[in-house]
TORMITOR-697899 format. One line per 3 residues: number of its first residue (from 0); their letters; for each residue x, y, z of N, C-alpha, C. Coordinates in steps of 0.1 Angstrom, whole numbers. Example, Ala and Ser with C-alpha at 12.3 -4.5 7.8 and 13.67 -1.06 7.14 Angstrom:
REM TORMITOR-697899
0) as) 132:-57:78:123:-45:78:132:-33:78  128:-22:71:137:-11:71:129:0:79 $
REM end
This chain:
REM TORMITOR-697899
0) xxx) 1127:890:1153:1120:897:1143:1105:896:1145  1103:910:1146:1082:906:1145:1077:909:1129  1067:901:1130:1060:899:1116:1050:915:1117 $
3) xxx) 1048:919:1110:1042:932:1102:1024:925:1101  1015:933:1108:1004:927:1104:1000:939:1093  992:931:1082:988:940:1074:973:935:1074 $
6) xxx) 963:949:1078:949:950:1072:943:955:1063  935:944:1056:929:949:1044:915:947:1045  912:956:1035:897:956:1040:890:949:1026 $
9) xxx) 879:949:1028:870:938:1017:860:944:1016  854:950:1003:843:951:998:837:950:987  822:948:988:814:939:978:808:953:973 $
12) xxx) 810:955:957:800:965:949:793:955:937  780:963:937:773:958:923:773:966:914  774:958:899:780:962:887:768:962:878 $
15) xxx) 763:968:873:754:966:861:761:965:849  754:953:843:756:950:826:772:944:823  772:936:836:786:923:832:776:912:823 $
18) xxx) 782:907:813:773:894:813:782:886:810  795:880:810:805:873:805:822:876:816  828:861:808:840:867:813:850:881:810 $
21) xxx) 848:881:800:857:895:794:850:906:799  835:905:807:832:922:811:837:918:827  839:902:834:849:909:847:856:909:845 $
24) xxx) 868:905:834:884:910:830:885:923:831  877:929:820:877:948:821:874:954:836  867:950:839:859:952:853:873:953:862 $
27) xxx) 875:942:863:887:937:873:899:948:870  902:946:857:916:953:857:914:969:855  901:974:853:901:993:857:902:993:868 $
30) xxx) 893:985:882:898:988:895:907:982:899  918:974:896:927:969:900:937:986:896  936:992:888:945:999:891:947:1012:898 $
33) xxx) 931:1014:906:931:1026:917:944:1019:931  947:1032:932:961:1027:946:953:1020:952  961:1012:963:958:1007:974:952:989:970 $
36) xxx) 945:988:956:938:978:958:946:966:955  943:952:961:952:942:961:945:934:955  933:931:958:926:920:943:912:924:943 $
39) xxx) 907:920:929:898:928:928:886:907:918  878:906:925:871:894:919:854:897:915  851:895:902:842:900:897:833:888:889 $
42) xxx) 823:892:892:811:875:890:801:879:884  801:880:869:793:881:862:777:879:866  776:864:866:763:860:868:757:870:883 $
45) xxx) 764:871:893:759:880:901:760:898:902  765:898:892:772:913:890:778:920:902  782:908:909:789:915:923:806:917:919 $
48) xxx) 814:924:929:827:928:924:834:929:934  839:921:938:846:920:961:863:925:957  861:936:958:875:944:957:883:943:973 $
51) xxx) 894:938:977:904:942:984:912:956:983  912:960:996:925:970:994:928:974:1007  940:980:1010:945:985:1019:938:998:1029 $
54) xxx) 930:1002:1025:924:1012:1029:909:1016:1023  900:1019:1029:886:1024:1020:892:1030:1011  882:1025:998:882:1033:982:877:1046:983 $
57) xxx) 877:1052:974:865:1068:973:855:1057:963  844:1060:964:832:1052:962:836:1058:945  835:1073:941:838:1081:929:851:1076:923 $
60) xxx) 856:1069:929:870:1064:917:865:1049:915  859:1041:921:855:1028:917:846:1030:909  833:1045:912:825:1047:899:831:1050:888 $
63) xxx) 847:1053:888:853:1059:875:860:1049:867  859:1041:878:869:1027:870:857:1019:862  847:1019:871:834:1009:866:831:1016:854 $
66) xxx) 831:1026:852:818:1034:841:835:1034:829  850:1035:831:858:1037:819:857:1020:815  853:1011:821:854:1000:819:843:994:810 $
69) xxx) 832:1005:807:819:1003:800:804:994:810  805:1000:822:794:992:831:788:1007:843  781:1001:848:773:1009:860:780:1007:874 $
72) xx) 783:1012:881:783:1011:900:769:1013:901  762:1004:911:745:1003:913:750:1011:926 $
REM end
């Protein structure tokens, strides 16, 4: 049996106007639910947001997840 490699890719977006945990809950869970993504980790104090997924995002659906979630993509 061969093992299956799987690549994922990692990227870091900045978020305007997290200030708390509950804005990376929202944060996290609008792009957690574009296809492809496998985890999505969001850090207030730096308003950074290091999304995994299986494949590059469209930059315009992580703007669409950030902005229904009540925040900015910088």
């Amino acid at each position: 049996m061969s093992a299956e490699t799987k690549i994922e890719l990692t990227t870091v977006y900045q978020v305007k106007g997290m200030t708390c945990g509950h804005c990376e809950g929202a944060v996290s869970s609008e792009i957690s639910a574009i296809p492809g993504v496998s985890s999505v980790t969001a850090v207030a104090k730096t308003g950074e947001v290091t999304v995994v997924s299986a494949t590059a995002l469209d930059r315009e659906a992580v703007a669409a997840a950030v902005d229904e979630a009540g925040y900015e993509l910088v």
